[in-house]
C-alpha positions, 0 to 999 in steps of 0.5 A: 470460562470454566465451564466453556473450557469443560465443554470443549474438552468434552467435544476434544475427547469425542473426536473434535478438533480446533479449528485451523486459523482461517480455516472457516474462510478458506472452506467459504472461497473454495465453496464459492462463497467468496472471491479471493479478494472478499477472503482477503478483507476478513484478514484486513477486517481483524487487523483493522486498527482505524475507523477508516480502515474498518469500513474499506473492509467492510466495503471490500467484504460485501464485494465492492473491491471486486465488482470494480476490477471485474468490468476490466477482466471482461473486456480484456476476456473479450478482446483476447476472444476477438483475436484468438477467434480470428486466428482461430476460424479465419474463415469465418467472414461474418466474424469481426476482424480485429484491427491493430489500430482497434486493439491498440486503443482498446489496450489503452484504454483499459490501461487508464481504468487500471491506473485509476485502480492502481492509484485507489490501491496505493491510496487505500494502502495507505488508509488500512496499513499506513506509513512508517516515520522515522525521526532523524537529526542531531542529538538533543533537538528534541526527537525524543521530545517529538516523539512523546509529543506526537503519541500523547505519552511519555514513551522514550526518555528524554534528558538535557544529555545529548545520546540520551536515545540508543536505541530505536524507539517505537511507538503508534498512532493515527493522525486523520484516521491514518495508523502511524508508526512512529520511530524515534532514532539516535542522534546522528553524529561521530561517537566513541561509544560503541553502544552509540555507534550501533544505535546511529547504525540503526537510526540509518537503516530506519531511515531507509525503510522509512516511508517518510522521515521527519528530520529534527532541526534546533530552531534555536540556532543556525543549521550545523554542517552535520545538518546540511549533510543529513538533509543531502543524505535524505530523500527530498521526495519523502521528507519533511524538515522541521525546526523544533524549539520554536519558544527559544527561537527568533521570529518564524520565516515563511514556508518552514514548519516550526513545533514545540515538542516540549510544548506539545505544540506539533499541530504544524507537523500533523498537516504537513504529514496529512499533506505529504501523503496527498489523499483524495477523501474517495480514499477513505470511503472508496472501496479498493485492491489495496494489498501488496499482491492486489497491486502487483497483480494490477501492475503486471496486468496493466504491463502485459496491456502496455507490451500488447499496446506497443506490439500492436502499434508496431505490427508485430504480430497478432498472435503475439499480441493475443499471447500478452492479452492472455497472460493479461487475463490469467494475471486478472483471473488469478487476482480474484482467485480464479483458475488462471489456466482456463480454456478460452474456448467457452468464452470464445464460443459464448460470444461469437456464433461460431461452428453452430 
């Protein structure tokens, strides 16, 4: 490196500069080289922490995320160029007359390829950035225990004394190829201890930013009145009970999922979570729009279509109608990067044999 640093140096004292992160993608997207979405995937390439996430990258990278959300722009182009060309040259007789009836079952239709775009993006989401889990439950029903059991490594303490955790405690790793960040909390109960008193704060507002929450239950003994009240406390849709301790306990019962964390025996767990996430195995090999501004853009496109739908069907208007279909199609251009505020008179005059 000594001599590299030398080098460097040298090009530095003759004027050269470094270069500015991302400076050399952002020069191929405004160059032409690349859409948005493709400049997007060489972020998404770097932070990759998975097998699986790489290679949707790289799918997304070579264009394959975009050339499945460009069919949707084009017709969306070509039925905003329909109406406006009516409203526009309504003298035209040749030109076709676009219908209420016509345009509210294009709108849906373009609506079903955006719902399947949309659940590819949640899905996707999921495969390159994962979830967060937070492990709730009562002190000593082994959520530390869990925690190093879940991550193959001794990363929170863990004793026989209840409140032994303060803090909240992290740690990472993938299970079927999805990255995990895995949080382990406080117990949860009445303390004097001020220091425990914030801990089980944190452990409550890790519970609401959680994407899934695994709550601890002793399988040894019969659920406490703090249990019930924890499990009332969580949402059902987004967690998973878990009875730990299952070498102490009395014979399993049917549709629970009993572990050993001191055991290391978690194996229930993993395909409890792999089954909470409900993935398709198109979402580890299908390329998708899977970042937080790819799925809002989708779902406001996919709003402007529903409105545009309903005032279709209502009468309300056409030139109403035509107004939602453009901001559908600025929303869609503005995804991939393009210039949202585009004249539609050349995609008007492109398609029609008008003022020839």
């Amino acid at each position: 490196m000594l001599i590299a640093n030398q080098i460097i140096n040298a090009y530095l004292s003759s004027g050269a500069r470094y270069a500015k992160p991302g400076e050399f993608t952002l020069r191929a997207f405004l160059n032409g080289k690349m859409d948005l979405v493709e400049a997007e995937a060489v972020n998404d390439l770097i932070n990759a922490s998975t097998e699986a996430a790489k290679d949707l990258s790289l799918k997304s990278l070579k264009g394959e995320a975009s050339s499945l959300f460009a069919p949707v722009k084009d017709r969306i182009a070509s039925l905003l160029a329909l109406l406006e060309t009516n409203i526009d040259f309504p003298e035209y007789e040749e030109i076709e007359q676009a219908s209420f009836s016509e345009v509210s079952r294009e709108c849906a239709s373009i609506m079903d390829d955006l719902s399947s775009l949309i659940r590819g993006g949640e899905e996707g989401k999921i495969v390159k950035e994962g979830i967060k889990i937070a492990i709730l439950g009562e002190p000593n029903v082994g959520k530390s225990s869990l925690l190093n059991a879940l991550l193959g490594e001794d990363k929170a303490i863990v004793t026989a004394i209840p409140g032994t955790t303060r803090d909240v405690v992290e740690g990472e790793f993938s299970i079927g190829g999805i990255p995990i960040k895995l949080l382990d909390t406080a117990g949860i109960r009445e303390s004097d201890d001020e220091v425990e008193r914030i801990g089980i704060g944190k452990s409550l507002q890790a519970k609401e930013s959680a994407d899934l929450i695994i709550v601890v239950l002793d399988a040894s003994s019969a659920p406490s009145d703090k249990d019930e009240t924890l499990l009332k406390d969580c949402d059902p849709g987004k967690t998973i009970v878990v009875y730990n301790k299952v070498d102490l306990s009395k014979p399993k019962e049917d549709g629970k999922i009993y572990i050993s964390a001191k055991r290391n025996e978690v194996e229930p767990l993993k395909k409890a979570i792999l089954d909470h996430l409900h993935l398709s195995d198109s979402s580890f090999s299908s390329p998708s729009l899977s970042n937080d501004r790819q799925l809002g853009l989708l779902r406001q496109v996919y709003a402007c279509l529903e409105q545009a739908k309903n005032d279709a069907e209502a009468e309300v208007g056409i030139d109403l109608v035509s107004s939602l279909l453009l901001n559908a199609y600025n929303l869609s251009r503005e995804l991939l990067g393009l210039d949202p505020t585009l004249d539609l008179t050349d995609e008007i005059f492109s398609r029609f044999c008008v003022g020839k």
